[in-house]
N, C-alpha and C positions, 0 to 999 in steps of 0.2 A: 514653270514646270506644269505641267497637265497634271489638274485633278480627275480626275475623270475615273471613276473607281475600275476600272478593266483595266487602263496605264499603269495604274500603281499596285493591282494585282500582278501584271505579268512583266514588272520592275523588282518585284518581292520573290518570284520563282528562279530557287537556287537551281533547281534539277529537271529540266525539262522534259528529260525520258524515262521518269518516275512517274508511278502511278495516280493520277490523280481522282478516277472512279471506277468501279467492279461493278457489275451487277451478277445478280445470279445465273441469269442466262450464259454468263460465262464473256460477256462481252469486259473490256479493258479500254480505259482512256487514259492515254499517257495527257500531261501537261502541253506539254507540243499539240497533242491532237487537239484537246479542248483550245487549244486558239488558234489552231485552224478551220475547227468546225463554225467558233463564234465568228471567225473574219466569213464565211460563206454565209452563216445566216445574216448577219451585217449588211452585205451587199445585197442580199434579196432585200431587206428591208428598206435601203438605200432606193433599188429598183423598185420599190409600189411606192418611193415617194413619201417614204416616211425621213422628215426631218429633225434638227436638233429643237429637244423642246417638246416635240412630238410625243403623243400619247400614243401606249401600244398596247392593248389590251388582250388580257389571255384566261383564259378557262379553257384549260385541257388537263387531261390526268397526267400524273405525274409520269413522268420518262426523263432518260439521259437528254436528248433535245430539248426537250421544255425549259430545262436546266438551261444549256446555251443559249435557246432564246433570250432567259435574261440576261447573262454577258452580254452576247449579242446586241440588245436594246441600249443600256448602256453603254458601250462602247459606240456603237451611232449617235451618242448625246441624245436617246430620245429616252422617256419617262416610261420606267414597266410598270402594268398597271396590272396584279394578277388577280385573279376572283375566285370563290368558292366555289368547286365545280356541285355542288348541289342547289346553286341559285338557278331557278328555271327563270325562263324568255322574260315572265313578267317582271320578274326583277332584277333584270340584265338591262331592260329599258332604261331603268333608272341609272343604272351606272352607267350606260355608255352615252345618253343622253345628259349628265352629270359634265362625264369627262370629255366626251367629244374626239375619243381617239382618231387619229389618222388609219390605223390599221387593227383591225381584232382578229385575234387567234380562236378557237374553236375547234371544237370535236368534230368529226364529219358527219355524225348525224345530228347535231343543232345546225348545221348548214343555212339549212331555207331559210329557219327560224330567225338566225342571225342575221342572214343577208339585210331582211327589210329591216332588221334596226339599223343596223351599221349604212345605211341608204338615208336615214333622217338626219345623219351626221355627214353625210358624203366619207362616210369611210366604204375601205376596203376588207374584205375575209379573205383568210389563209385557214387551212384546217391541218390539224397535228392530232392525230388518235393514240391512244395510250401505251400501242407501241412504239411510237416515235415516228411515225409513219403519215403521211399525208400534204398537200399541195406545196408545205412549206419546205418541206425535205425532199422534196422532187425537186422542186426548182434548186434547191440548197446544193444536191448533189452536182448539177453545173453550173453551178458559181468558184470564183478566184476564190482561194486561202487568204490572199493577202488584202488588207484591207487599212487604213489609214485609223486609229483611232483619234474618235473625233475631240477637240480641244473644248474642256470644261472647267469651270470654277467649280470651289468647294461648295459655294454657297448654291450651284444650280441642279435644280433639281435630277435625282434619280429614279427615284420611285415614285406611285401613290398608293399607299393603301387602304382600302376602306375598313371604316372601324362596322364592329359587327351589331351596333343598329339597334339592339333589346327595345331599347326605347327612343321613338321618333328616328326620322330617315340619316341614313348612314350616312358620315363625313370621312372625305376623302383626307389624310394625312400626308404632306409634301415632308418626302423625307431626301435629303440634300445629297450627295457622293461624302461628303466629309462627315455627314451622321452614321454614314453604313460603314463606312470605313474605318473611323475614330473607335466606334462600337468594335469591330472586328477584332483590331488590333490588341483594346482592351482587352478583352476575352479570352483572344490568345495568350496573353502575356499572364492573365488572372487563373484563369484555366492550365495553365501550364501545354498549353499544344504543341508538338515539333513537327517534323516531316516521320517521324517514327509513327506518328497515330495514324491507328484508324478506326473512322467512327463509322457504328450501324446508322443506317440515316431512313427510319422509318416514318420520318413526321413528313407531311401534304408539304408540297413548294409554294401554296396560294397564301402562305401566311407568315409571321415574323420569324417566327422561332421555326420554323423548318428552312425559309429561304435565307432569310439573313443570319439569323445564330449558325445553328447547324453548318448550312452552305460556306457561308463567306469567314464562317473561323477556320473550318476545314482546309482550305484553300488557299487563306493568305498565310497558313501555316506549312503549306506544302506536304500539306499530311492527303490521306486518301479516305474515301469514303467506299462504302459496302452501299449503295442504294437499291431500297426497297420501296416494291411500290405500294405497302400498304403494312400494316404492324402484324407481323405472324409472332407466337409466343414460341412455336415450335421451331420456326427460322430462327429466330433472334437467339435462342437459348445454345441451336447450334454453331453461329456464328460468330458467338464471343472466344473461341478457340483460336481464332484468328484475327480478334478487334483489341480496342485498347479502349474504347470509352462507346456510351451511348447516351445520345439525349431523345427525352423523352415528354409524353403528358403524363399525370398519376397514375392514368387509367392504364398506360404500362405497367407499369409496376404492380397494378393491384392485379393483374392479367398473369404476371409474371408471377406472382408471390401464388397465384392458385396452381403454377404448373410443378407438380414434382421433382419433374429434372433441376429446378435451381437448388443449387447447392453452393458450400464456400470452396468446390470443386470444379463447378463450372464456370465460374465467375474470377477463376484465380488468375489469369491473364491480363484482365479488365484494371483499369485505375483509375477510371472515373464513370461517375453514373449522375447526370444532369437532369432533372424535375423543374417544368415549368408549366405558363398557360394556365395555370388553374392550380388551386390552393393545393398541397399533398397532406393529408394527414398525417398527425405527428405518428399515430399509432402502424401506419405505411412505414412511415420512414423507420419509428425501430424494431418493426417486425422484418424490413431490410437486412436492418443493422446483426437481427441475430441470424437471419438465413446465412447473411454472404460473407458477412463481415465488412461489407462496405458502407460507408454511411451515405445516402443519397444526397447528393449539393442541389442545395433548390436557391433559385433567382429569381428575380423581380424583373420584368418589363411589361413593354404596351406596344400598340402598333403606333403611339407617338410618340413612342422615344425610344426604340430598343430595349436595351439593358439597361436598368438602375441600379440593383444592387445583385450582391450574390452573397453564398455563405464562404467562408473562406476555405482554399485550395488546401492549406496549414491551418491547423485551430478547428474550435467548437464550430461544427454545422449543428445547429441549433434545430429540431425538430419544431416545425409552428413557425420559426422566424424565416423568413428572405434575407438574412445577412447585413453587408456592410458597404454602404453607398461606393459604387463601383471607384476605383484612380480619375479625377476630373471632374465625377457627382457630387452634387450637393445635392442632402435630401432634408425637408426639416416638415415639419408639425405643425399646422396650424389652426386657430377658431375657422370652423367653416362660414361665420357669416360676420367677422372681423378683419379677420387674415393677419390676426395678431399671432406670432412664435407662441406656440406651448412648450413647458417644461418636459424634462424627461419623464416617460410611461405616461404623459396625458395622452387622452384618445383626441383626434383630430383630425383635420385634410390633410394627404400626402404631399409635399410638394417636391418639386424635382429641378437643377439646371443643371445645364452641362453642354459638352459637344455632342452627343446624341441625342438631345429632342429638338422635334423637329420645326421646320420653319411655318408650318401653321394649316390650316384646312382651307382646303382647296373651294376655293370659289366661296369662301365664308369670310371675308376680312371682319365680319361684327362677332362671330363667334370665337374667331383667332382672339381679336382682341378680349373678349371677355373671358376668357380659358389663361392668360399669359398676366403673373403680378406685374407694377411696374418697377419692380429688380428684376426679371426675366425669369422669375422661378414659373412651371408649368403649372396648373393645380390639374391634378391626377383626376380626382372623384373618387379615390380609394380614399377610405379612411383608416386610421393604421396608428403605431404610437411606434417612438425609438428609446428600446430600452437603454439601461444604465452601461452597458458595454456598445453602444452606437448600433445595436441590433434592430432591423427596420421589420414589423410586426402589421400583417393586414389583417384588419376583422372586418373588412366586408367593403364595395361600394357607397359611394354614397346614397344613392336611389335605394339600397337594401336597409337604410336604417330605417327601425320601426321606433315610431313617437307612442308610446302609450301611456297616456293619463298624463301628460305632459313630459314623461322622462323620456329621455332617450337611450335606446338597447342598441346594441352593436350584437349585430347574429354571432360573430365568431365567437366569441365569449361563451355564448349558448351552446352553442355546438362541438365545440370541444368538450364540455361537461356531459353531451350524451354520448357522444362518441367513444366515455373510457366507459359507459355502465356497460358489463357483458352482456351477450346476444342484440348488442347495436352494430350493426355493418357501417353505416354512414348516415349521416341526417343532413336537414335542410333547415335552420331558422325562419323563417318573413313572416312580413306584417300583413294582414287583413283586415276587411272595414268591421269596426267595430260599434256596437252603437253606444254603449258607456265608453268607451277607453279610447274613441278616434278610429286606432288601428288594436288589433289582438295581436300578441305573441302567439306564433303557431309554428310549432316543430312540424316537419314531413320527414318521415324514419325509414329507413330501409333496415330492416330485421338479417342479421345475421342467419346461414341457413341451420333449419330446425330452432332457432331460438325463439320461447315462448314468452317474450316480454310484450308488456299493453298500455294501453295509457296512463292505468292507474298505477302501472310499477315507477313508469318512468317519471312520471309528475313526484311520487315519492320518495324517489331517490335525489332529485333536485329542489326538495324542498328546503334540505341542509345545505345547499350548493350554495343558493344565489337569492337575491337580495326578491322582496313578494312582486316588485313592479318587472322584473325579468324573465318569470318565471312563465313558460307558455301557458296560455287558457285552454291549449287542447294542444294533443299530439294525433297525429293522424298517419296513419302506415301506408307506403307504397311497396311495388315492387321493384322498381328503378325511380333515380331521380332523372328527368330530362338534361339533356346534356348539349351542348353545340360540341362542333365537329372538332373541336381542340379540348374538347371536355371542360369544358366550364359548365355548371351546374345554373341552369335556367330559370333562374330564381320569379323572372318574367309570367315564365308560363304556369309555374306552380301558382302563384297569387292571383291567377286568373282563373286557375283549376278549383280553388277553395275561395272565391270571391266572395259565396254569400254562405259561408260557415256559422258565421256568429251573426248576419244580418237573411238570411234567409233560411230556407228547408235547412236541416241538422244533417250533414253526410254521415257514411257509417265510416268507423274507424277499423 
């Protein structure tokens, strides 16, 4: 039987002339239309000569077609390689140079730009603009419906995606039809998804959790999606009147929690509200918990493995934790420079197997290999502990731990502790060069608004917290923490912003 994840999605669609996406334009795609749309793009892609195997590469803003183009790729058997549409030319070279696409998608005004890369590769450009609109859906519009899906093993590749790079150059993640799919299914079944939902879908398609979460649980559920092309607080608030779930980054939700209209009025339709891509505070989640009455389910994944855990659909959603190693995961604890099993609540590497991580980094066989134990558990780089109820707990990357004086501090820990003192909005723990201590503990604080707290309050109220070698050597205020585009907090740039704190000039606080 064909694995081929487009076969075994439209083997799983019970109702074909049910809705499978809205947009607010007012536009509707039934399940029939989306596989007819994907067999037309299919065939254009077929006709530039893209094969099984084949890379196909895309940066364009998000639209209904963008969407099919992924179907579309896979079900051609060829590999969608999507990108963040805020990478400019200079570092599109490297991806496509990296990956060696047969065909890239593009906006029409990166056109020229792209062309002479995609010429170093002997590839070909198609252009798709944010209305859905451009070479690719001109030709699309006379092309056949019908279209052969092309025959795939589980184990051959369907996607790449590149990891986002903080430090040293990005690696591309082969992620297989049986990782996206197995992932899918899970989800659905973990999640409780029918064809009765429908999810707001305000997350980018260039990344895990908007294309593959999102996307491919919506749809192998036969449920429908509300697609939006960018996160309004004021759309979103009105269109839970008509939804059943939302996934999201924090930054929703903290978005959400400042707009007046949410109430456990607006919300009362809603059954589920999904938090990923980046840590949520606990103090989010039960400031949630008394607006809506909903408690927000936060999960665990990566762009090389999907889904690991979640917090349970029934039972404690535990504020701070990421839940209970997803049906098929194993997750466990280990010395990061042993690779010896830790006991329960030790702090340690996350480690991960299952059918959702994935088959290794693209054009890295020395790195695949040194990333994968020899029992096949993945080592994350997350460091994390699983408490006494199997609850899996991230305090931070591995690169974010700071050695000072020889101990070792795990930020999260720190940070939780500033986060409950009042007039704290959010902070940031990392290490900088120290000249006694190696690396300084150093908070970066975002102040709650009008709140008058300084560095001397907060060092004094964490004096009773936390053990003397945890305790920051300075606290230092911003006005925002830096973010990447799925909200993860830029721990990168902050340690390069206060680099010579404790070894050069004194910044002011």
């Amino acid at each position: 039987m064909n694995a081929n994840l487009f076969d075994r999605l439209e083997r799983s669609i019970a109702d074909l002339t049910s809705t499978a996406i809205t947009t607010p334009a007012g536009e509707t795609v039934s399940y029939a239309d989306l596989i007819a749309l994907s067999g037309r793009l299919a065939n254009v892609l077929a006709a530039r000569g893209v094969k099984p195997g084949d890379r196909v590469a895309v940066q364009v803003e998000k639209s209904v077609p963008a969407l099919v183009l992924y179907l579309a790729t896979v079900r051609a058997g060829a590999v969608y390689l999507p990108l963040n549409t805020a990478y400019t030319l200079a570092e599109l070279e490297y991806f496509i140079g990296d990956a060696e696409p047969s065909l890239v998608v593009c906006d029409p005004g990166k056109r020229d730009g792209v062309i002479q890369l995609a010429a170093k590769v002997e590839a070909s450009v198609e252009t798709l603009d944010a209305k859905g609109q451009g070479s690719l859906t001109e030709a699309a519009a006379n092309a056949a419906d019908d279209f052969e899906t092309v025959e795939r093993a589980g184990d051959d590749l369907a996607a790449i995606l590149y990891t986002s790079g903080t430090t040293g150059r990005s690696k591309g993640a082969m992620l297989t039809h049986d990782n996206l799919v197995s992932n899918a299914l899970t989800l659905k079944d973990v999640w409780r998804f029918t064809a009765d939902d429908v999810l707001i879908h305000a997350l980018p398609i260039y990344h895990t959790h908007g294309l593959f979460v999102a996307s491919n649980v919506t749809l192998f559920s036969g449920a429908s999606m509300i697609f939006l092309a960018k996160f309004d607080a004021d759309e979103i608030l009105g269109l839970m009147a008509r939804a059943t779930a939302l996934m999201g980054v924090p930054t929703f939700y903290v978005r959400l929690l400042q707009h007046p209209g949410l109430t456990k009025e607006a919300t009362s339709g809603m059954r589920l509200f999904v938090s990923g891509s980046a840590p949520l505070l606990a103090e989010t989640h039960r400031e949630w918990s008394a607006r809506t009455g909903h408690a927000i389910l936060e999960r665990y994944g990566m762009t090389e493995t999907n889904m690991n855990t979640s917090n349970p659909y029934d039972g404690d959603r535990v504020p701070g934790a990421v839940g209970l190693p997803l049906p098929g995961v194993s997750a466990r604890i280990t010395n990061p420079d042993t690779g010896e099993e830790l006991a329960t609540n030790e702090i340690g590497m996350i480690e991960v197997k299952g059918p959702n991580v994935f088959k290794g980094y693209w054009r890295m066989p020395e790195k695949t290999a040194a990333e994968f134990r020899p029992d096949g558990f993945f080592i994350t780089g997350d460091l994390g502990k699983i408490d006494e109820h199997g609850y899996v707990h991230i305090l931070g990357r591995g690169k974010d731990l700071v050695i000072t004086g020889g101990f070792n501090v795990y930020p999260k820990e720190i940070e939780d502790e500033i986060d409950a003192i009042p007039g704290v909005f959010e902070s940031a723990v990392i290490g900088v060069p120290h000249r006694d201590f190696g690396e300084g503990v150093t908070a970066v604080i975002v102040r709650s608004k009008e709140a008058e707290v300084d560095e001397k309050s907060i060092l004094a109220v964490l004096e009773g917290r936390l053990a003397k070698f945890k305790q920051p050597k300075r606290v230092v205020f911003v006005d925002d923490l830096p973010r990447n585009t799925m909200g993860k907090v830029q721990k990168n740039v902050l340690r390069e912003t206060f680099s010579d704190l404790y070894v050069g000039p004194a910044r002011s606080s």
